[in-house]
C-alpha positions as CSV (number, residue, x, y, z in Angstrom):
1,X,44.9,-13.1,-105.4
2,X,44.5,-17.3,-104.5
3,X,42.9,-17.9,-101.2
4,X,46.3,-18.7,-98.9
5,X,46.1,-22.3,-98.2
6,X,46.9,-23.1,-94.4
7,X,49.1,-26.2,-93.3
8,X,48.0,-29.0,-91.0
9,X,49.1,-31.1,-88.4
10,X,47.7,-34.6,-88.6
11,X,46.5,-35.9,-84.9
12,X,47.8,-39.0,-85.0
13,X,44.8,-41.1,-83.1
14,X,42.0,-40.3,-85.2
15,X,43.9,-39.8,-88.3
16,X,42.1,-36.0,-89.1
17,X,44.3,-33.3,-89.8
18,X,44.0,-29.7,-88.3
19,X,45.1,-26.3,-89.4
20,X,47.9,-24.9,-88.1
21,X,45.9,-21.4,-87.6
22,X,43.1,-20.8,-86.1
23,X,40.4,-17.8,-86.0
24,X,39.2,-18.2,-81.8
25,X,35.7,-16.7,-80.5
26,X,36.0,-16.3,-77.1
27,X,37.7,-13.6,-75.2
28,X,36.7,-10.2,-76.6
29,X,33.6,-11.6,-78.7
30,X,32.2,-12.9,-75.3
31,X,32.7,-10.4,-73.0
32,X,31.5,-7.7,-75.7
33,X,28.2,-10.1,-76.1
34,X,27.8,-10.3,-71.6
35,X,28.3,-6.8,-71.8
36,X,24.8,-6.5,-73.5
37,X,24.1,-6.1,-77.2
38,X,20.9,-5.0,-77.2
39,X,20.8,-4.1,-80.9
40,X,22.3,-6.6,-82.3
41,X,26.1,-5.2,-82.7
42,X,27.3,-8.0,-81.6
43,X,25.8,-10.4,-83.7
44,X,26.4,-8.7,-86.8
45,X,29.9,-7.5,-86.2
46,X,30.9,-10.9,-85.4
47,X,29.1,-13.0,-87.8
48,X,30.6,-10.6,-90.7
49,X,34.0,-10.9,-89.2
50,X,33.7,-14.7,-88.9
51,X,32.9,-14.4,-92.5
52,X,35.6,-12.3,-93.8
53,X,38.1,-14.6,-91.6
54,X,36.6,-17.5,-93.7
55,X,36.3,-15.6,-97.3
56,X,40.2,-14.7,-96.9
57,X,41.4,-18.3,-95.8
58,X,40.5,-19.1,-92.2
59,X,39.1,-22.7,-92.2
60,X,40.1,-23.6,-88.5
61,X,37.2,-22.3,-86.1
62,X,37.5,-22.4,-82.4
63,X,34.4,-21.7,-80.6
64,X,32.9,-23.4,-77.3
65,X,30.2,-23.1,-74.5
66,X,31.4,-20.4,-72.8
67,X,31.7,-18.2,-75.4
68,X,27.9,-17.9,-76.0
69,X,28.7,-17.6,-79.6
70,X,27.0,-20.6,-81.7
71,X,24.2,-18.9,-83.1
72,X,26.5,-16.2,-84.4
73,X,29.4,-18.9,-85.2
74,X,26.3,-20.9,-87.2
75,X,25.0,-18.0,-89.2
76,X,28.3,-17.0,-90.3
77,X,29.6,-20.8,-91.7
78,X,25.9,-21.1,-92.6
79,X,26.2,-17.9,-94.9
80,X,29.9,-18.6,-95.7
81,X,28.4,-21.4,-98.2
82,X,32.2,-23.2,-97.7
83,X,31.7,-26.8,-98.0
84,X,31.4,-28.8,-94.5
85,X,34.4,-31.2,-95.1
86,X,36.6,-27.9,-96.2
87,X,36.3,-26.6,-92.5
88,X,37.3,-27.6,-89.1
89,X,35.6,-26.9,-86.1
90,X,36.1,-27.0,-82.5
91,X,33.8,-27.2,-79.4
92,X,34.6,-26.9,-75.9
93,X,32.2,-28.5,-72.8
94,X,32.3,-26.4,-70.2
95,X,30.2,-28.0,-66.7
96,X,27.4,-25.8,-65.8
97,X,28.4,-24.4,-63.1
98,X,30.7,-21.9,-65.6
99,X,28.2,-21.4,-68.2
100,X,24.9,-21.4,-66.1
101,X,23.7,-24.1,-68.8
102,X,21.1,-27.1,-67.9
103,X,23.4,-30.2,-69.0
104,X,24.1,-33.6,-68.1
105,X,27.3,-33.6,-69.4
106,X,29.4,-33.8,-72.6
107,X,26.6,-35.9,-74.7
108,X,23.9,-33.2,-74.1
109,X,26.3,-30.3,-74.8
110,X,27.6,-31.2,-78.2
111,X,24.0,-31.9,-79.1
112,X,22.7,-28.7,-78.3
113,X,25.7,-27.2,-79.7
114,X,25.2,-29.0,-83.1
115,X,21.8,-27.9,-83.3
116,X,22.7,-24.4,-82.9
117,X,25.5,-24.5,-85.3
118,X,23.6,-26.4,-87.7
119,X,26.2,-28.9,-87.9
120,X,26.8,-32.8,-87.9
121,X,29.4,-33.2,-86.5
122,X,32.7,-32.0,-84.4
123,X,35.9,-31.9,-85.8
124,X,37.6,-31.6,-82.5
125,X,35.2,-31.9,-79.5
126,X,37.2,-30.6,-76.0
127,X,36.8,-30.6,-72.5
128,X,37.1,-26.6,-71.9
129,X,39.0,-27.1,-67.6
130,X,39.7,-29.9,-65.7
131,X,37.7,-29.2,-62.8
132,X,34.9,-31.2,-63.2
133,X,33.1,-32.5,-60.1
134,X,29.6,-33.8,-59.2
135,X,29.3,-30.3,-57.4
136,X,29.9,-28.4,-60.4
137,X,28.6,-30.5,-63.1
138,X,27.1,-33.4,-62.0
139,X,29.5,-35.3,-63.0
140,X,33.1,-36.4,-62.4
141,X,36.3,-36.0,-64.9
142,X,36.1,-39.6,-65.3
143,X,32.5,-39.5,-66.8
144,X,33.0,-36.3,-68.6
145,X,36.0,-38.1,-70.9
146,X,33.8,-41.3,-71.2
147,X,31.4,-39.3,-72.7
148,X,33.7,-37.4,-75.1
149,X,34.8,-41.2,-76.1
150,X,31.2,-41.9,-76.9
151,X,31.3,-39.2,-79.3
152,X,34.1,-40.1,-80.9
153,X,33.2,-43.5,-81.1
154,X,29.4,-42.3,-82.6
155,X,31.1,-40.0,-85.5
156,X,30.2,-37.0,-83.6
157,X,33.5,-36.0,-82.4
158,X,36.4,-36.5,-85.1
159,X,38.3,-35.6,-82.3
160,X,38.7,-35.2,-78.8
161,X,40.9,-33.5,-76.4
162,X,41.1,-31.3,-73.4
163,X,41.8,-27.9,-72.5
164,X,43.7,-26.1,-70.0
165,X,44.6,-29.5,-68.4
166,X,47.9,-29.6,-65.7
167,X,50.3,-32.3,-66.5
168,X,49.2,-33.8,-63.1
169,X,45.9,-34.6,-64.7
170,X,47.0,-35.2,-68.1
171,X,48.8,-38.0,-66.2
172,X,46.1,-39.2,-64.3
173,X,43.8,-39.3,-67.3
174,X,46.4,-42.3,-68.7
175,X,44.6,-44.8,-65.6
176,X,41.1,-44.8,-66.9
177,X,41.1,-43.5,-70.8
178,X,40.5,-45.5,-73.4
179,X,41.2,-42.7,-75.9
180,X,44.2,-40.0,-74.8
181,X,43.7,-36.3,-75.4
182,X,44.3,-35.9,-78.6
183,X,44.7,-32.3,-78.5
184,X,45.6,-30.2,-75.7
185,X,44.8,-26.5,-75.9
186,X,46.7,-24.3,-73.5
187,X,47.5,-20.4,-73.1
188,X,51.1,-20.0,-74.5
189,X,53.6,-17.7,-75.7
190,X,56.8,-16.9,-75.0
191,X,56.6,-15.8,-71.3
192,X,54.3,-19.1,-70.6
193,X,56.2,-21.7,-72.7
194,X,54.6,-24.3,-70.3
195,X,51.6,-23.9,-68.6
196,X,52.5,-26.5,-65.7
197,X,56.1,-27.6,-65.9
198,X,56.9,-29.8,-68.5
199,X,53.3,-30.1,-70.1
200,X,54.4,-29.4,-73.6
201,X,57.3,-31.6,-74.6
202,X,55.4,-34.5,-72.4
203,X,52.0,-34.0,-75.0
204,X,54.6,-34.0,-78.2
205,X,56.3,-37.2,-76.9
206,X,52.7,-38.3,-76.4
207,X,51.8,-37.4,-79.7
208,X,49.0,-35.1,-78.5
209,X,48.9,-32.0,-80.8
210,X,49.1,-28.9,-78.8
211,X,47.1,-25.4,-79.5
212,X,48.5,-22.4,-78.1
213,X,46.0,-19.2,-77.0
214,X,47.1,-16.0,-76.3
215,X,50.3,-16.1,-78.4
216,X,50.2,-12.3,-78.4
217,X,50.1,-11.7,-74.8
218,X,54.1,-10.3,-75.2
219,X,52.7,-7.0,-77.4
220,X,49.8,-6.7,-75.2
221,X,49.0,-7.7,-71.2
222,X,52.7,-8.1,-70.7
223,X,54.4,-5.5,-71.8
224,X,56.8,-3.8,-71.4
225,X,58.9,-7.0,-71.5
226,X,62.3,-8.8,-72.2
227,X,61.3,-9.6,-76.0
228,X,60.8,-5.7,-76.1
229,X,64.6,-5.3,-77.3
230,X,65.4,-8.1,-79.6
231,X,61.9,-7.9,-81.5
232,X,62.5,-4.6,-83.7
233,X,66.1,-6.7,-85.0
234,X,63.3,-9.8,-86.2
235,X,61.4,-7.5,-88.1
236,X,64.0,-5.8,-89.5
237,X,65.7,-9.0,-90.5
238,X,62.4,-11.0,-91.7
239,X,60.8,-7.6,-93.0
240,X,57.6,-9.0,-90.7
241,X,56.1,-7.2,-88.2
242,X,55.9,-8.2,-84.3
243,X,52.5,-10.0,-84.5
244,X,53.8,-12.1,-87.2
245,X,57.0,-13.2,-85.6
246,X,55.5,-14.1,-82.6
247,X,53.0,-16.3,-84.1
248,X,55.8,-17.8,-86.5
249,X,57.7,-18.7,-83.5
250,X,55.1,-20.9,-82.0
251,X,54.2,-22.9,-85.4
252,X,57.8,-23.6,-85.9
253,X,57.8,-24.8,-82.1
254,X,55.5,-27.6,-83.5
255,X,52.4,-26.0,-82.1
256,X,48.7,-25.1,-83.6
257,X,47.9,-21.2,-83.0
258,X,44.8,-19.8,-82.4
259,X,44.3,-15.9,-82.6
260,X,41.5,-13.1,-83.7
261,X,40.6,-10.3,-84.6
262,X,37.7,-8.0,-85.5
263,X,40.1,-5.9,-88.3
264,X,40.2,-7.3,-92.0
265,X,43.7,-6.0,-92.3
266,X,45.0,-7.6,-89.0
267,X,43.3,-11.2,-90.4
268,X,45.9,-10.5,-93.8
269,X,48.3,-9.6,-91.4
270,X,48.1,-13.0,-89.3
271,X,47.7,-15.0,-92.3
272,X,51.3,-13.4,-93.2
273,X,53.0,-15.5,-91.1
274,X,52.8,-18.3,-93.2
275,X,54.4,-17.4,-95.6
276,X,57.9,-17.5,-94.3
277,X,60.3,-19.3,-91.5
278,X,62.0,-18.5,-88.6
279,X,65.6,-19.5,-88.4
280,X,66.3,-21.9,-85.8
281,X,68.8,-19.9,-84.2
282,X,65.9,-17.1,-84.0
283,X,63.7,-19.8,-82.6
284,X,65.9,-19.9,-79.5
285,X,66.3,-16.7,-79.1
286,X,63.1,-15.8,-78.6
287,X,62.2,-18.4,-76.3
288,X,65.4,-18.0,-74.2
289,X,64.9,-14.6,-73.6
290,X,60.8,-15.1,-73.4
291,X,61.8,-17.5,-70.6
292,X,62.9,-14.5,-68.7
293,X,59.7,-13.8,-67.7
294,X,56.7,-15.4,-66.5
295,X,53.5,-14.1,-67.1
296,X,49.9,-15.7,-67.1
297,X,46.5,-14.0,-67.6
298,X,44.2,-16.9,-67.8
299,X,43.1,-19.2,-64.4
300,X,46.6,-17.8,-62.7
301,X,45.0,-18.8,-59.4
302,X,44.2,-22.4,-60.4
303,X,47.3,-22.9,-62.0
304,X,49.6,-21.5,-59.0
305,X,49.4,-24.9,-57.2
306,X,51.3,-26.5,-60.0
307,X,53.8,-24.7,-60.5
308,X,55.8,-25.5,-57.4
């Protein structure tokens, strides 16, 4: 069977284009490795799953400080043997006071992070919270996007954007950037169709391509929900199964998803859901009666303040 080829967006400032679905390894890959993995599990269940998600069509990898996974993220592309300019990979900056990292910001970070990778470059290069101060970091926001510039500007970066960024700084960010956000990756799904109000259709008018994380958060943390009762009808109509509706629905919103697993057959099933549409009528359903609910997992304290 032919590898399944995955779409792209094009980001509009740089000109690169980025798959619309993307393998993530944070969240379970990271706490798994913090939890201790003192014979090498981790490393070898991940770097073979990283591989398998590559071998069957993944070519959009999202990985960042935080994660602690670049050696395991560079032995699997490294073994892979997919050409560099067929893949697209992202890294986050996260200050040290999150990662417990010795950094001076941004420059230092990607540097290190190439190294371990065994790469030359970025293809998108992000700033992983908005909360960067001298306290934390050593640095301010201001300084910390000046030096994602610089890697842009140096070849280093294809791409830069942000992560987890409220609209109120998003804004703010138009006073002293040269370069905008290009990207914009934010936890999203249909009970969190914004993560501040607004932030979405403002990026798209913007053209800043947004990722969503945690699509899946309706069949897991948040259930039982709303969607609970007109999901089975979509499966039974598209003859797909919840997972893949849910993750059609935020492509055809415009969006870039990022999802994972450590399961070969869940990586066919998720690759599944390109292979057909949603109807637009369907499209509104689900996010009108995804609307009924709110529910956030990730930095819910942070983001409280905004949404009042």
């Amino acid at each position: 069977m032919p590898k399944l080829i995955v779409p792209t967006l094009k980001i509009k400032t740089s000109g690169t284009r980025i798959p619309v679905l993307g393998f993530g390894t944070g969240t379970q890959w990271r706490i798994a490795k913090r939890e201790g993995d003192t014979k090498g599990q981790f490393i070898n269940r991940l770097v073979a799953q990283l591989k398998e998600a590559i071998n069957v069509g993944f070519t959009h990898i999202d990985t960042a400080e935080y994660y602690c996974t670049h050696e395991e993220v560079g032995a699997a592309l490294k073994e892979s043997n997919v050409p560099r300019n067929k893949l697209f990979i992202t890294d986050k900056y996260n200050q040290g006071a999150w990662t417990g990292l010795d950094c001076s910001g941004p420059v230092q970070a990607a540097h290190k992070a190439l190294k371990l990778l065994n790469l030359q470059y970025f293809d998108l290069y992000m700033l992983h919270r908005p909360d960067i101060t001298k306290e934390n970091a050593g640095i301010d926001l201001q300084e910390a996007w000046r030096q994602l510039e610089q890697l842009y500007e140096s070849g280093l970066a294809k791409a830069i954007g942000v992560s987890n960024f409220p609209l109120e700084y998003l804004k703010k960010m138009e006073s002293f950037c040269k370069y905008m956000p290009m990207v914009h990756q934010i936890e999203f799904n249909p009970y969190l169709q914004n993560q501040t109000p607004g932030v979405v259709e403002w990026c798209q008018k913007k053209d800043i391509v947004v990722e969503a994380y945690s699509p899946l958060t309706p069949l897991s943390r948040a259930r039982p929900g709303p969607l609970d009762a007109i999901l089975p009808g979509l499966v039974e109509k598209y003859r797909k199964s919840e997972t893949q509706i849910l993750l059609r629905w935020v492509i055809d919103r415009g969006l870039v998803v990022l999802t994972t697993s450590s399961k070969s057959e869940r990586l066919q099933e998720i690759l599944g859901s390109l292979e057909f549409e949603l109807e637009k009528r369907d499209i509104d359903l689900i996010s009108e009666v995804g609307r009924e609910k709110h529910y956030q997992w990730c930095l819910s304290e942070f983001f409280a303040q905004f949404r009042s």
